[in-house]
Each structure stands twice: as C-alpha cells, then as structure tokens.
N, C-alpha and C positions, 0 to 999 in steps of 0.2 A: 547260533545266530546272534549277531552282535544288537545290540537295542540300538532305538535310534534315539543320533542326539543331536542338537541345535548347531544346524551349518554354520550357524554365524561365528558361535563358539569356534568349532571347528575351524573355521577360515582364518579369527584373528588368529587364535594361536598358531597356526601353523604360520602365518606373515608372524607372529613373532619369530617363530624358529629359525626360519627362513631369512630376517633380517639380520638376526645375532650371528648365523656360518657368515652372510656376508660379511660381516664387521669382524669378525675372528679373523677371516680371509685377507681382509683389507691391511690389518696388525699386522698380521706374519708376515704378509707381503714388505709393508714397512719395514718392519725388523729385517729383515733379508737385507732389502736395499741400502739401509743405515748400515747393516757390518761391514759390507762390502767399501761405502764410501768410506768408512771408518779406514778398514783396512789399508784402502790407498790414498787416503790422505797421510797416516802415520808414515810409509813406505816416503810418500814427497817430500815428509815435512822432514826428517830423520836426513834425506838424500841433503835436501837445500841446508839443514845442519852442518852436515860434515862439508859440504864446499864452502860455506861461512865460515866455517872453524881453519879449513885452510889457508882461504884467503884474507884471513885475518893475522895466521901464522906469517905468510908469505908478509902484508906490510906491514907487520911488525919488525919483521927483519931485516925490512929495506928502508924504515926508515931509522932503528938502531944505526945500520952501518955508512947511512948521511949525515947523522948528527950526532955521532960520538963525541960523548966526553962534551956536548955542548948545551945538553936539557937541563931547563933551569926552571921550576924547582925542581929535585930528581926525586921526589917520590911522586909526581906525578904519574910519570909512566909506569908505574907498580898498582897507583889507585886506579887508572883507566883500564887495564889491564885485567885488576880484581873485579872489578866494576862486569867486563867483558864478560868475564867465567860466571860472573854470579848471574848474571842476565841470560846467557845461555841456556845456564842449569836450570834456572824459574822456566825457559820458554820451555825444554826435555819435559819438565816435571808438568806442566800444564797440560802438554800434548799425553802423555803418558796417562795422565788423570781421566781427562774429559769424555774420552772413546766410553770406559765403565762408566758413565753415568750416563752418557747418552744410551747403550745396552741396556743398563740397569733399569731407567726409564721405559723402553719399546718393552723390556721384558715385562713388567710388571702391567705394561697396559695389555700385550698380548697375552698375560696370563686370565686377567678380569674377560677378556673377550671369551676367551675361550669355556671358563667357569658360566658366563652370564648364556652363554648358548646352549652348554648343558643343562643349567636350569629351566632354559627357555623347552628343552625337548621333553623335560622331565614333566613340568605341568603339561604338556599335550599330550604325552601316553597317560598320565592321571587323568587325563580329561576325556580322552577317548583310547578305548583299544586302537594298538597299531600291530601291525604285522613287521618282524624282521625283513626284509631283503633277503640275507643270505643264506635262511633255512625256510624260510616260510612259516617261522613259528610265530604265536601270538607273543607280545614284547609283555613280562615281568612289571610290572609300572613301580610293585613295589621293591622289588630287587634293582630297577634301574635307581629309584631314588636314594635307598640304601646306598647307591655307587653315588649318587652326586655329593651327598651328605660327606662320604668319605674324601670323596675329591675336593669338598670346598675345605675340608679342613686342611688337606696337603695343600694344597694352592694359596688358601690363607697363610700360613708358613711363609712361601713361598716368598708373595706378594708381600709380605712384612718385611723379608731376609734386601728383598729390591728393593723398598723403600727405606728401607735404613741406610745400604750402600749408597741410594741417591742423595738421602743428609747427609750421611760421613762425607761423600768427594764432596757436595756444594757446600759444607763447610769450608774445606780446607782452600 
C-alpha cells in the first residue's frame, strides 16, 4: 500500500512534468520546421546562384564583344569582375554558414528542453511512487535519477559541443 501524500504536491509536479513534455514538444517541433525551411532555402538560394552566375557570364560577353578594344581604363573590367566573384563567394559562404547555426541553436535549446523534463519527471517519481505504463511495475525513483544524473552529464557535453559551434559561425 502506497502512503498518502499531499495532492497539492502531487498536482504541481505533475503540471510541472506536464509542462516541460509540452515545451520539449514545442522545440522538436521547431527544429523540424527550421531544417526543413533551411533545406529549401539553401536548394533556392544555390538555384538563383547559378542563374546569377550565368546571367552575369551571358553580359559579360555581350558587352566584351560591343566595346572591344574601346574600355578605357582597362583594368576596370578585371576589378569589376574580381569584385563579382569575390561577392558571390562571401554570399555561398554566408548561406553555407548560417543553416549550422541556426541547427546548432534549436539543437542546444531542444536539447535543455528535453534534459529539464527529465528532471521535471525525476522529482515526481522522488516525490511520489509512480507506476510504469508498460509492465505495471512500481518506477525505481532512485535508478531513474541515477539515469538523469548520467543524462545531464551527456547532454551537458552536448549542449556545450552546440554552443561553441554557435560562437565559432557568429564569429566568423
């Protein structure tokens, strides 16, 4: 027979538990949504690239073979040119960059969510015996927290490995 303990107890923590899955929930979902848009922004930006880089080929050509032998000064169209490629290359390189830190970012908040709801379950089975779901057995309170303890330390890891990638890109 389980002893009796203070609904009230009982009640916040479980609205804690209960809040932190939603807000786990609400992350992953983000993060979904971000890779996705990620994805197909890179896919558009990479397309409207290469028509850029053609149609930049294309008047370059056309207007080479209007004003031959007539540009004055003639290193101009060599710096415009470099000018071209180098500005290109910054825009590749930004687009290339940004997607990892926006990731890097949802990762490290959907990893705390997910850490802070474990925590959240682990003080309610310390607070009150719970029963598993899937055997019907009584829940371990101190072998679940033994599991959090090791989880926060991988997730801490983790969450460090993600916020250093997000310094390194917003440095550069």
């Amino acid at each position: 027979m389980f002893p009796i303990y203070d609904p009230v107890t009982k009640a916040r923590l479980e609205t804690l538990v209960n809040q932190a899955a939603n807000h786990a929930d609400k992350v992953e979902d983000e993060l979904w949504k971000t890779s996705i848009r990620i994805s197909t922004e890179a896919t558009t930006f990479f397309e409207k690239v290469a028509l850029g880089c053609g149609a930049t080929v294309a008047a370059v050509i056309s207007f080479l073979g209007a004003h031959s032998g007539r540009l004055a000064p003639p290193y101009l169209l060599r710096a415009s040119l470099v000018t071209l490629v180098l500005s290109m290359l910054g825009a590749m390189y930004r687009n290339w960059r940004y997607p990892n830190y926006v990731l890097a970012n949802y990762q490290s908040q959907q990893y705390e969510a997910l850490l802070k709801r474990e925590r959240c379950r682990r003080d309610l089975f310390l607070a009150i015996p719970s029963v598993s779901l899937q055997d019907g057995k009584q829940i371990n309170a101190a072998s679940f927290a033994q599991y959090v303890v090791e989880l926060e330390e991988s997730m801490a890891k983790s969450i460090a490995n993600f916020k250093r990638r997000e310094k390194r890109i917003n440095k550069k």
